[in-house]
C-alpha positions as CSV (number, residue, x, y, z in Angstrom):
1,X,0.0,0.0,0.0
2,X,3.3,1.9,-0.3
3,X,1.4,4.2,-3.3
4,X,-1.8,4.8,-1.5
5,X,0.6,6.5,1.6
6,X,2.3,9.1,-1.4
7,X,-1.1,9.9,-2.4
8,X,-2.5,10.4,1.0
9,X,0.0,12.7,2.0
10,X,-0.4,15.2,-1.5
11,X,-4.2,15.2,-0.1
12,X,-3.7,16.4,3.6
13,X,-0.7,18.3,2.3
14,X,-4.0,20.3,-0.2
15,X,-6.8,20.4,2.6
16,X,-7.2,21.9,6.0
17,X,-9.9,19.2,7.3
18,X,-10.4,15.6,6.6
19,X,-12.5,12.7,7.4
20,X,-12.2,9.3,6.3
21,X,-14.9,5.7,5.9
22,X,-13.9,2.8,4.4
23,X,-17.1,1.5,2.3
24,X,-15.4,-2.2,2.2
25,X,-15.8,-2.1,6.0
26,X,-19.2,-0.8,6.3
27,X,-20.3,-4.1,5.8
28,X,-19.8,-7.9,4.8
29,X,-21.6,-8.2,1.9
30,X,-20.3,-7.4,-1.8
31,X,-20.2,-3.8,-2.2
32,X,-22.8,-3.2,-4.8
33,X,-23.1,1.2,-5.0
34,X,-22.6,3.9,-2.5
35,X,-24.3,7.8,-4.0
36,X,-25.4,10.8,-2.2
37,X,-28.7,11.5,-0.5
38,X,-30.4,15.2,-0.7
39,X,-33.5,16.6,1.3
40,X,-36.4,18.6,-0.9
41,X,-34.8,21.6,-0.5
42,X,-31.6,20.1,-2.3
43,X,-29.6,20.3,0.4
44,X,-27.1,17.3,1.0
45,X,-28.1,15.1,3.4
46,X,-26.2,11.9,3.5
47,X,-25.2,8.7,1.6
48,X,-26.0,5.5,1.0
49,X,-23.8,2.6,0.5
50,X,-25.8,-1.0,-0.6
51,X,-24.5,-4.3,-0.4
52,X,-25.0,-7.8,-1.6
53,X,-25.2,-11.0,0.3
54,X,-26.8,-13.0,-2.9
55,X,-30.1,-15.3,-3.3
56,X,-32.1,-16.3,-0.8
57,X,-35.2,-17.8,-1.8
58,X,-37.0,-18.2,-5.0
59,X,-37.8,-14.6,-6.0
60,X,-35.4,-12.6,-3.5
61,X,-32.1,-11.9,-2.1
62,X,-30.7,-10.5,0.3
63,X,-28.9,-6.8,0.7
64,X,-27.7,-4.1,3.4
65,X,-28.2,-0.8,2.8
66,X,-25.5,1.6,5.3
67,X,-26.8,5.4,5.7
68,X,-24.1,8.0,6.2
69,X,-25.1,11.4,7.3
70,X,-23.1,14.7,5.6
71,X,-20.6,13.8,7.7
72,X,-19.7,10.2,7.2
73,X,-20.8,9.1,10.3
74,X,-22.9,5.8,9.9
75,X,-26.2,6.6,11.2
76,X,-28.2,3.3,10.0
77,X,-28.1,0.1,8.8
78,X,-30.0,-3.0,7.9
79,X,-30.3,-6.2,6.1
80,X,-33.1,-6.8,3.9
81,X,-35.2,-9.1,1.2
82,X,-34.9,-7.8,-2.2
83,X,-36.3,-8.9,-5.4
84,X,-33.9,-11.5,-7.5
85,X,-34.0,-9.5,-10.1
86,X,-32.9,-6.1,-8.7
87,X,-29.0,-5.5,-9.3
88,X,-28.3,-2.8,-7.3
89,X,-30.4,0.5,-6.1
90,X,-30.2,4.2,-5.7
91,X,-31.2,6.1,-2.8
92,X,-33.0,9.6,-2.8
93,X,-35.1,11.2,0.0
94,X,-38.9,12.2,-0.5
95,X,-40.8,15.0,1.2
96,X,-41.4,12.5,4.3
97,X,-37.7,12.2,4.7
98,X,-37.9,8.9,4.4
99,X,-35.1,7.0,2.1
100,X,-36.2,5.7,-1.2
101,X,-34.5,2.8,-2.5
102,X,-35.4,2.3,-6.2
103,X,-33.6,-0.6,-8.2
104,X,-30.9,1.4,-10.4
105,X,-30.2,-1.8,-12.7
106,X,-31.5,-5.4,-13.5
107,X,-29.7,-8.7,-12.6
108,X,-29.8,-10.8,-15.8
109,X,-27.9,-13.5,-13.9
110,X,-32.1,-14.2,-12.8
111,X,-33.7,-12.9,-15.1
112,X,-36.0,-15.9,-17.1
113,X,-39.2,-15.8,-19.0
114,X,-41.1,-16.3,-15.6
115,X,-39.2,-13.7,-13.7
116,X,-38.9,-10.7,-16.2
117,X,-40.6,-8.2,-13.7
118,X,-39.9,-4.5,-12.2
119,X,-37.7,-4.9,-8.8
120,X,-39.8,-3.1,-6.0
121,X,-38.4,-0.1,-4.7
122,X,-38.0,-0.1,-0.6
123,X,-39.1,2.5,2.0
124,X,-36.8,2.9,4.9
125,X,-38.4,5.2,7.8
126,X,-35.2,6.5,9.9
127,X,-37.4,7.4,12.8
128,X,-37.3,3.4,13.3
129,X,-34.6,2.2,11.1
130,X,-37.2,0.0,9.3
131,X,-38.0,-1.0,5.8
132,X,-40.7,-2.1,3.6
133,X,-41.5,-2.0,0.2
134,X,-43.1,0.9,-1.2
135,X,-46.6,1.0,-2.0
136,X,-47.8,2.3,-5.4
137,X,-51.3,2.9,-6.5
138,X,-52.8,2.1,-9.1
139,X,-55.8,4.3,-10.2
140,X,-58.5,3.0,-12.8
141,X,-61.8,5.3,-13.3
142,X,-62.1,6.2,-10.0
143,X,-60.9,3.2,-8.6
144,X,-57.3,2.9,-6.1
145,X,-55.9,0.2,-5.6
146,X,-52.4,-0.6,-3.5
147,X,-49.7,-2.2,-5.1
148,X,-46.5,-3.8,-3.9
149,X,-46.2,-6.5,-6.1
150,X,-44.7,-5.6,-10.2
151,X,-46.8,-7.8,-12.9
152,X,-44.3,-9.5,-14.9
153,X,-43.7,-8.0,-18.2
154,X,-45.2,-10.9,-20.5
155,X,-48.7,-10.7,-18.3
156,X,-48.7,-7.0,-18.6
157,X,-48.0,-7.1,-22.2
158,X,-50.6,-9.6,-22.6
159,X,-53.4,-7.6,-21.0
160,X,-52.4,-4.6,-22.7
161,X,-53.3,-6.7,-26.4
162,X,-56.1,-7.8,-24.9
163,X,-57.4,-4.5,-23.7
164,X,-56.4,-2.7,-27.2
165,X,-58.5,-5.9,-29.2
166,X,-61.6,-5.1,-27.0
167,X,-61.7,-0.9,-26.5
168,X,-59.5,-0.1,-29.8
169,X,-56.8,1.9,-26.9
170,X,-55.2,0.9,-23.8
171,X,-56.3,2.9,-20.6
172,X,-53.4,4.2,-19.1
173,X,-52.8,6.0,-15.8
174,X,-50.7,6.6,-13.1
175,X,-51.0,8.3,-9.7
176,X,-48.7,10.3,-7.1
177,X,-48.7,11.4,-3.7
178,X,-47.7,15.1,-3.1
179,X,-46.3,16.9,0.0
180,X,-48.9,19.5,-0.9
181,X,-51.4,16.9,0.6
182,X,-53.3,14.4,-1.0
183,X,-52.9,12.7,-4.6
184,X,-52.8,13.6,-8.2
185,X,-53.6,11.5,-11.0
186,X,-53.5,11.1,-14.8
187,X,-55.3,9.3,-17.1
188,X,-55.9,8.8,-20.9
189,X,-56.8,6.9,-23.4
190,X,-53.9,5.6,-25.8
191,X,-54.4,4.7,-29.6
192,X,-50.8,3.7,-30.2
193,X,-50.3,6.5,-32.7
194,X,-52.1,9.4,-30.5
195,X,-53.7,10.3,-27.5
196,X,-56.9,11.7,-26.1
197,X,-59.6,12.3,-23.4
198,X,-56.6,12.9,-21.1
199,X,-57.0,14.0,-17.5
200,X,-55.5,15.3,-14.5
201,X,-57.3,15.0,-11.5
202,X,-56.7,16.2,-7.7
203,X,-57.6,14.0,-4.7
204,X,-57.5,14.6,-1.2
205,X,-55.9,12.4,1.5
206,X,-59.1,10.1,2.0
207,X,-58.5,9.5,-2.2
208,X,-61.5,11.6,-2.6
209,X,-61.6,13.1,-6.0
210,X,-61.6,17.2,-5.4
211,X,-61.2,18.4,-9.1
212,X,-60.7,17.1,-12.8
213,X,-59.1,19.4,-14.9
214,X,-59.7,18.1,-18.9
215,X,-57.6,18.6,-22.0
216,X,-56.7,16.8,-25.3
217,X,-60.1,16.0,-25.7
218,X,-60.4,15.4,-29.0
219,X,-56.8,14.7,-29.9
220,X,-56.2,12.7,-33.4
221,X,-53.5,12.2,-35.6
222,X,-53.0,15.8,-36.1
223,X,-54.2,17.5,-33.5
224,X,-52.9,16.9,-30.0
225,X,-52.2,18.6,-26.4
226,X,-49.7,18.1,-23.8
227,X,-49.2,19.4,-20.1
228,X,-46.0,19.4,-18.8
229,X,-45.6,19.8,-15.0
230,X,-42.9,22.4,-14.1
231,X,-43.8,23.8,-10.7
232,X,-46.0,23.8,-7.6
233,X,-46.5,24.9,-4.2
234,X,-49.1,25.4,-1.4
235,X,-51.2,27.5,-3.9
236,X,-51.2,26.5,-7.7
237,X,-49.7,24.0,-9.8
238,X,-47.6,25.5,-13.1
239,X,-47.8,23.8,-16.3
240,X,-46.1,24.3,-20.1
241,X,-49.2,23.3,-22.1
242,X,-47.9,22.2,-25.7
243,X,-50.6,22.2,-28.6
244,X,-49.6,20.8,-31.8
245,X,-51.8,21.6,-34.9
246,X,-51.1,19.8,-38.1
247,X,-47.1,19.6,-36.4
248,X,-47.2,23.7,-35.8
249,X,-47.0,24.1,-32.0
250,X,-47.6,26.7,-29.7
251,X,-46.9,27.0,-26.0
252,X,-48.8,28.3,-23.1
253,X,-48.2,28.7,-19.5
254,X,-51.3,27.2,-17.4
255,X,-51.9,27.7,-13.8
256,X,-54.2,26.3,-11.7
257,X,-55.2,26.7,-8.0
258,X,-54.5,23.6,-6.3
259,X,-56.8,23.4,-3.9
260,X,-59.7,23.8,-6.2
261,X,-58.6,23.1,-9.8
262,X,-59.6,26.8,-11.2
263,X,-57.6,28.3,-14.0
264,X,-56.0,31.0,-12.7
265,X,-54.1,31.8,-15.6
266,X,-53.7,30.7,-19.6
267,X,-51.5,32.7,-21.7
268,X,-49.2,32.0,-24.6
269,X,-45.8,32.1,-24.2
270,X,-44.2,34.3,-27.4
271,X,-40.8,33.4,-28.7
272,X,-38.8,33.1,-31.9
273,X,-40.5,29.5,-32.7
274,X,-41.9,27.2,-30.8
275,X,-38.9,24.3,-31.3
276,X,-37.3,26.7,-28.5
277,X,-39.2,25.7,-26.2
278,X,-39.2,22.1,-27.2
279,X,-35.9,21.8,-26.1
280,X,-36.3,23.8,-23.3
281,X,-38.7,21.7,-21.8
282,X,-36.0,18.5,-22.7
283,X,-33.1,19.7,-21.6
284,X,-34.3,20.8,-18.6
285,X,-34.1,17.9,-16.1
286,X,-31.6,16.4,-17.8
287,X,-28.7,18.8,-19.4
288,X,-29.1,21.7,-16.2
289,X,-30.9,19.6,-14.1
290,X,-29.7,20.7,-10.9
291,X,-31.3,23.8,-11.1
292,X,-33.5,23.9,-7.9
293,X,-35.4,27.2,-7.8
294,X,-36.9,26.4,-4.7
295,X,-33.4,26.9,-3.0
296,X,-32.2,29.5,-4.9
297,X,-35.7,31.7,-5.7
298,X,-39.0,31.7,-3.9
299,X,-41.0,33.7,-6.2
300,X,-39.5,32.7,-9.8
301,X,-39.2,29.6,-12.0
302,X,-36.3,29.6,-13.6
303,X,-36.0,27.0,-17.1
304,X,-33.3,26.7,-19.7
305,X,-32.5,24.7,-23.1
306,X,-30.9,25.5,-26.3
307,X,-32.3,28.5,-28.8
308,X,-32.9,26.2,-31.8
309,X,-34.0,28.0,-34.9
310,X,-37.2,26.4,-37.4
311,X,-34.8,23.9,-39.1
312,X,-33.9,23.0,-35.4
313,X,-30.5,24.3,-35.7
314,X,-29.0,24.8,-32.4
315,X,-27.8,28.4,-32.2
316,X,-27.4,29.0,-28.4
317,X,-29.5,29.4,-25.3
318,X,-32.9,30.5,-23.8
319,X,-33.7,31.2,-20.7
320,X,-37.2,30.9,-19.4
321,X,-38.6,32.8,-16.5
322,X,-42.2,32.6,-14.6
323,X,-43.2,35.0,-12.3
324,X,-45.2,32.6,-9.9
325,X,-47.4,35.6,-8.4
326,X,-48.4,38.1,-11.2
327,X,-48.2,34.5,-14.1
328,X,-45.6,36.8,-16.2
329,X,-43.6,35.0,-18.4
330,X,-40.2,36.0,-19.8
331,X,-37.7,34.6,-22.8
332,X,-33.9,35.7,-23.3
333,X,-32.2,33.7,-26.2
334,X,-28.0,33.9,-26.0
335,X,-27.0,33.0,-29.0
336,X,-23.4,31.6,-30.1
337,X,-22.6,34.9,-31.9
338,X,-23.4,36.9,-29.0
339,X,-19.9,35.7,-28.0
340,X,-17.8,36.6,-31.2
341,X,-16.2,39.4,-29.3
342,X,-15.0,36.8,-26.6
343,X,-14.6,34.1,-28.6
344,X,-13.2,35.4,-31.8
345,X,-13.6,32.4,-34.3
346,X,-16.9,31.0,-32.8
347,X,-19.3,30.2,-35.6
348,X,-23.7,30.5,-35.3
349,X,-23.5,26.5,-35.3
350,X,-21.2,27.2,-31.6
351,X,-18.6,25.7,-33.9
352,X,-14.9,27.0,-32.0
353,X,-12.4,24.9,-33.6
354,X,-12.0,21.9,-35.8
355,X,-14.5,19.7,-35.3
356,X,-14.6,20.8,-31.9
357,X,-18.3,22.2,-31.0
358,X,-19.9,24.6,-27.1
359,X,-21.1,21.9,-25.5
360,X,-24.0,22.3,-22.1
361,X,-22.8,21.0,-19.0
362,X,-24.3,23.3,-16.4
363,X,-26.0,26.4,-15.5
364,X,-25.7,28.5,-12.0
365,X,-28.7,30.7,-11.3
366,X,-27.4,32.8,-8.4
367,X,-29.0,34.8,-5.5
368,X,-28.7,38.4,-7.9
369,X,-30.7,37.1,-10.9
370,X,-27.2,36.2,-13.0
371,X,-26.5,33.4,-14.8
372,X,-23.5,31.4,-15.3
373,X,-23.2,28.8,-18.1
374,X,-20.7,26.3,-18.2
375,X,-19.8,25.3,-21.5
376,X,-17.6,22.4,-23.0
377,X,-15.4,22.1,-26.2
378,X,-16.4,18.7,-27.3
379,X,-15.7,17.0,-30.8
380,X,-18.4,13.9,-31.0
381,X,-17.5,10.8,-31.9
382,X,-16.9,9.6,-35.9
383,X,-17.0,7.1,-38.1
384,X,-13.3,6.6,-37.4
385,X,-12.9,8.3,-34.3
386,X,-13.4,8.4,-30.1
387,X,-15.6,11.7,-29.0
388,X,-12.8,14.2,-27.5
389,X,-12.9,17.1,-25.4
390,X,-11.1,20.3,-24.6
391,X,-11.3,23.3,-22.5
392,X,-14.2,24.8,-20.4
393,X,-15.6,27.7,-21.1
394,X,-17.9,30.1,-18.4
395,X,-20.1,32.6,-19.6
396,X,-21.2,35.0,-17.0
397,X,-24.1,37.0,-17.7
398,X,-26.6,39.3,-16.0
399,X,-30.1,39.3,-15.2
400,X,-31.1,40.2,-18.4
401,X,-29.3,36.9,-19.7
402,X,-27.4,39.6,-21.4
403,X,-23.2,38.3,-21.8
404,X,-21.2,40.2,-19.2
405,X,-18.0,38.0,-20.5
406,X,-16.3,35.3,-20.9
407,X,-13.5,32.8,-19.0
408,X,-11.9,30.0,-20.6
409,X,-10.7,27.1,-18.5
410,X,-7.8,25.4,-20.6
411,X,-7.0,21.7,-20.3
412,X,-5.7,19.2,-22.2
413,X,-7.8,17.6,-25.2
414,X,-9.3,14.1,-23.9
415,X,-9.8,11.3,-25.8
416,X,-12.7,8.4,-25.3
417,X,-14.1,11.3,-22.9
418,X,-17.5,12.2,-23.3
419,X,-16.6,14.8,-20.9
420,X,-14.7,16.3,-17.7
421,X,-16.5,18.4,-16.1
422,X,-18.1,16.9,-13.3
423,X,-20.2,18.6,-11.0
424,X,-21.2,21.8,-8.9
425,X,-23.0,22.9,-5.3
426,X,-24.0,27.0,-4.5
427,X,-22.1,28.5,-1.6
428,X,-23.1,31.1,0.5
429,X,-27.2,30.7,0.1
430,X,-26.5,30.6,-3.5
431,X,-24.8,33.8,-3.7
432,X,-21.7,32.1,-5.4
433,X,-21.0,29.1,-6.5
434,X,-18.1,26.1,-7.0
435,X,-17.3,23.8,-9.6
436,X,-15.0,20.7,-10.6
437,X,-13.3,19.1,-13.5
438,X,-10.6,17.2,-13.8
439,X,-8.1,17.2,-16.3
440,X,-5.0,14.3,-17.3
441,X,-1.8,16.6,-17.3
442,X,2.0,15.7,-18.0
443,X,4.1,16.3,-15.6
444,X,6.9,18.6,-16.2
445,X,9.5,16.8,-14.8
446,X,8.7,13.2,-15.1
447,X,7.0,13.4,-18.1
448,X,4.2,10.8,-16.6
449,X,0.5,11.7,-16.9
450,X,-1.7,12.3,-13.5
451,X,-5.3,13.0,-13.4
452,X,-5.4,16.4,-11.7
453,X,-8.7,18.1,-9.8
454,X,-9.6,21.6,-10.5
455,X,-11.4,23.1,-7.7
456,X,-13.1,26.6,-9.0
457,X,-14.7,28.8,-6.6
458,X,-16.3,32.0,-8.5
459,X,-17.1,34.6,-5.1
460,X,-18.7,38.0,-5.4
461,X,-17.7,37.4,-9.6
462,X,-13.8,36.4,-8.6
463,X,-12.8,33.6,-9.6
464,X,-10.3,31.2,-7.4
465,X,-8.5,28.1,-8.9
466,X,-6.9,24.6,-6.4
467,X,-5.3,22.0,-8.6
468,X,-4.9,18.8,-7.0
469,X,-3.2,15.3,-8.1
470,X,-5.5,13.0,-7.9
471,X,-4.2,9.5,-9.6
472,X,-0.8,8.6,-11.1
473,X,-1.5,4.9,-11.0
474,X,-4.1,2.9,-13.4
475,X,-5.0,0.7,-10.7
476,X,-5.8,3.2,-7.8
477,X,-8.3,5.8,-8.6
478,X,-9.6,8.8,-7.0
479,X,-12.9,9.8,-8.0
480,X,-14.3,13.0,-7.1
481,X,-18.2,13.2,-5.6
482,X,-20.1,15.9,-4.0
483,X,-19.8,16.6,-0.6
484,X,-21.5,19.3,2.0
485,X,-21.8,23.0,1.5
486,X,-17.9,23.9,1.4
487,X,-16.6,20.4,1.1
488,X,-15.6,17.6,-1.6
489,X,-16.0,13.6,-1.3
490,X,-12.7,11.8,-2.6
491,X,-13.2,8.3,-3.2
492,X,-10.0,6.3,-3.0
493,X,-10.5,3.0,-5.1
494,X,-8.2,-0.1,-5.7
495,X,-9.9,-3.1,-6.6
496,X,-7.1,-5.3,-6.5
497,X,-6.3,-4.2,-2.5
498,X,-10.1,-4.4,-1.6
499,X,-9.0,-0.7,-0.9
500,X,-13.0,1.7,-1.2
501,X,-12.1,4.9,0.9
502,X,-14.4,7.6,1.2
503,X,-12.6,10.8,2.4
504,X,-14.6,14.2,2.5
505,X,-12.1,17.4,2.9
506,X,-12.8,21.1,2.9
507,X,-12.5,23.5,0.1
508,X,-9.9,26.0,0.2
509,X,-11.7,29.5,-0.2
C-alpha cells in the first residue's frame, strides 16, 4: 500500500480538514453502489452505500443498505429481502424524509421468461430504522388500488393486447402522492399512434376526487395537447401546455389553483418558434438539471434549453422565467454569436475549432438574478474516431441573460471522454457558486500523466482556482463526488487491495 501513503500525503498536504470511511468495512456483503442523499430543498443530506449478500429464496435476495449522514458518520443500517431481479439500487429522499431505495439496474444473472418483472423499490423510515416495500397505487376510473407487487412483463403485455383488441386503446394511468397533501392523477386513453380524453385530477388524502381538470379532448393524428408539469406549491400548480396543430406548436403557461382546480391563468408564451421551447422543456431535467429554484428563488421559476432555430438548428440558449405571483412569463435567447467578441472564431453552429463544438454542462442561477453557463469544447464521436474534449468555457451573464464576459478554463484535449466536467454545489445561500473538473496533465519533470482536480470557486464574480493530483497509477483511482456546503468527497479505489475509501475534505476559499 506503499502508493496509496504518497497519495495520502499530497491530499492532507491540499486540505485543512479531513475525514475518512472505508465502504469495504461498512459491511460484509459485496459492495454493490454507495451515491449521495439530498433533502427537498436540495440540500445534501447523506449517503447510502448498498451491499450484496446473494439469493435467498425463489424470487429474492438479500442486501444491506449503510446510511451515512453529511458527515460520514454511519447513522443506520439494515439487512433486507430484495427482489432477484434487482442488481443494485439508488437512494433519494422524498418530502417525508424517508429514504427511497429504487432498483438502479437489472440482474440478468435471474432474469427468465417467468421472472422478467420491475424490482420493487423499498421505503426505509429512519425514525425506526425499518424498511418495507413501497406502496404504489394504481388508479382506474375512479378506482385505487395498492400495489406492492410488479406484474411481470409478459402478463402485462398480454393484458395490454387484450385491452387494445376489446376498447380499440389501452387505458393508461398513473398516480402520485404530493407533500402538498393528497394525490394527483392522470389518465388517458392511448391509440398507439395518439392520445386523447386525457385527464388530471386532484384528490385529497381520504383518495376523494376534489377536481378534474380536462384537455386533449379530441386529440387525433393531427391535433394533440400536452401538459408538462414544471412547478407547484401550497397554492397552484404551473404547467407548459404544448398544442400541436397539423405539427405547428404553440406553448402556453397554465396555472391552476391547487386546492380547487380553477384556471387562474392561460397565456401563450411568445418566442422566436416554438422548437425553443421544445428543447427547453428536454433539456431541462436532464442537461441543467440541478437547477432547484426552490433553493435558490421563492418567487421565480427559472427553465433553460438551447435557442434552436425552425430547421432545429442549435444556435445558443434560452432562458425561461415565470413569475409565480403576477403568471408573467419571460424569454432571453444567448446565441453563439453573442460571443464573437470573446470568442473570436466562434461560428452560429457554436462551432470554436475543428471539429470541436460549445457543449451544455451546467447552469448556475445565483442569488442576484445572474446566470453562469458552463460550456464544454467537445468533438463527438466519428465514423473513425473516439468523441474528445477540450477546454471549459464560463459565460457569466446578467439578469437580463445579457453576456457580461467570458473565461476559458484550458486543459488538455481528452480522448474516449464524453466529458470532464463533473459537478457543482451553490455557496453562501446561492450567492456564489463552485465547480469541478478534472483534467490528465504531464508532468513537467517526469514526463508521466496524473489526473489532476480543479477546484473553481467564482465569489462576489472572482474567480479562485486549487489543482490537485489525484491519480498517477491505473490501478488506484480517485474519483471525485459531491460533498457538504464547502466540502468535496474523494473516493480512493483499488480493486485489486479491496482498498474503497471515502474521504470528504474542505474546500480551500
Amino acid at each position: 500500500m506503499k502508493k496509496l501513503s504518497v497519495l495520502v500525503v499530497i491530499f492532507l498536504s491540499s486540505f485543512f480538514y479531513s475525514q475518512t470511511q472505508d465502504l469495504y468495512a461498512l459491511a460484509k456483503g459485496e459492495h454493490l453502489g454507495f451515491n449521495a442523499i439530498f433533502d427537498q430543498k436540495d440540500s445534501l443530506f447523506g449517503y447510502v452505500s448498498i451491499y450484496s449478500y446473494g439469493k435467498s429464496r425463489d424470487k429474492t435476495k438479500k442486501f444491506e443498505y449503510v446510511i451515512l449522514d453529511k458527515n460520514l458518520n454511519p447513522i443506520a443500517n439494515k439487512e433486507f429481502e430484495g427482489d432477484i431481479t434487482a442488481g443494485d439500487y439508488y437512494g433519494y429522499m422524498d418530502f417525508r424524509g424517508e429514504i427511497i431505495l429504487r432498483p438502479s439496474r437489472i440482474d440478468r444473472e435471474f432474469v427468465t421468461n417467468k421472472t422478467v418483472f420491475t424490482p420493487s423499490s423499498m421505503v426505509i423510515n429512519l425514525k425506526d430504522n425499518s424498511i418495507k416495500k413501497k406502496i404504489y397505487y394504481d388508479y382506474d376510473n375512479g378506482n385505487f388500488k395498492e400495489i406492492t407487487e410488479q406484474k411481470s412483463w409478459k402478463s402485462a403485455r398480454k393484458e395490454n393486447r387484450e385491452e387494445k383488441k376489446e376498447k380499440g386503446y389501452n387505458y393508461i394511468s398513473y398516480v402520485v402522492e404530493i407533500k402538498e397533501g393528497g394525490y394527483i392523477a392522470v389518465e388517458y386513453n392511448d391509440y398507439g399512434k395518439y392520445v386523447n380524453h386525457n385527464s388530471l385530477i386532484k384528490f385529497d388524502e381520504n383518495k376523494k376526487e376534489l377536481w378534474r381538470y380536462k384537455y386533449n379532448t379530441s386529440g387525433d393524428k393531427k391535433i394533440n395537447e400536452e401538459i408538462s408539469l414544471i412547478d407547484k406549491d401550497e397554492k397552484h400548480l404551473f404547467f407548459l401546455v404544448k398544442k400541436t396543430i397539423d405539427k405547428n406548436k404553440q406553448y402556453s403557461l397554465l396555472v391552476l389553483d391547487i386546492k380547487t382546480g380553477e384556471q387562474k391563468s392561460f397565456e401563450k408564451i411568445e418566442v422566436l418558434n416554438n422548437e425553443t421551447l421544445d428543447y427547453i422543456t428536454s433539456l431541462y431535467s436532464y442537461t441543467f438539471g440541478n437547477i432547484d429554484n426552490d433553493k435558490i428563488f421563492d418567487d421565480k421559476i427559472v427553465m433553460l434549453g438551447n435557442h434552436i432555430t425552425n430547421d432545429l438548428r442549435k444556435i445558443g440558449y434560452t432562458r425561461l422565467l415565470v413569475d409565480k405571483n403576477t403568471f408573467e412569463t419571460n424569454v432571453k435567447d444567448l446565441d453563439h454569436l453573442d460571443l464573437v467578441s470573446y470568442i473570436p472564431k466562434i461560428k452560429e453552429s457554436g462551432l470554436v475549432e475543428s471539429g470541436y463544438y460549445l457543449h451544455p454542462r451546467d447552469a448556475y442561477f445565483l442569488k442576484d438574478g445572474s446566470v453562469g453557463l458552463i460550456l464544454e469544447k467537445y468533438k463527438p464521436e466519428g465514423q473513425y474516431s473516439a468523441p474528445k474534449t477540450t477546454d471549459l468555457v464560463y459565460i457569466f451573464t446578467d439578469k437580463d441573460f445579457k453576456t457580461k464576459g467570458v473565461k476559458i478554463f484550458e486543459k488538455e484535449k481528452s480522448k474516449w471522454s464524453n466529458s470532464d466536467y463533473l459537478f457543482s454545489q451553490y455557496l453562501n445561500d446561492g450567492k456564489d457558486v463552485v465547480f469541478f473538473y478534472r483534467d490528465y496533465v504531464k508532468d513537467i519533470e517526469t514526463k508521466e500523466k496524473n489526473w489532476n482536480l480543479y477546484i473553481n470557486t467564482l465569489i462576489d464574480g472572482n474567480f479562485k482556482q486549487e489543482v490537485v493530483p489525484i491519480s498517477a497509477k491505473d490501478d488506484y483511482m480517485v474519483y471525485p463526488y459531491v460533498g457538504k456546503e464547502g466540502y468535496i468527497l474523494l473516493r480512493e479505489y483499488n480493486q485489486k487491495e479491496k482498498y474503497n475509501k471515502i474521504r470528504l475534505e474542505r474546500l480551500n476559499y
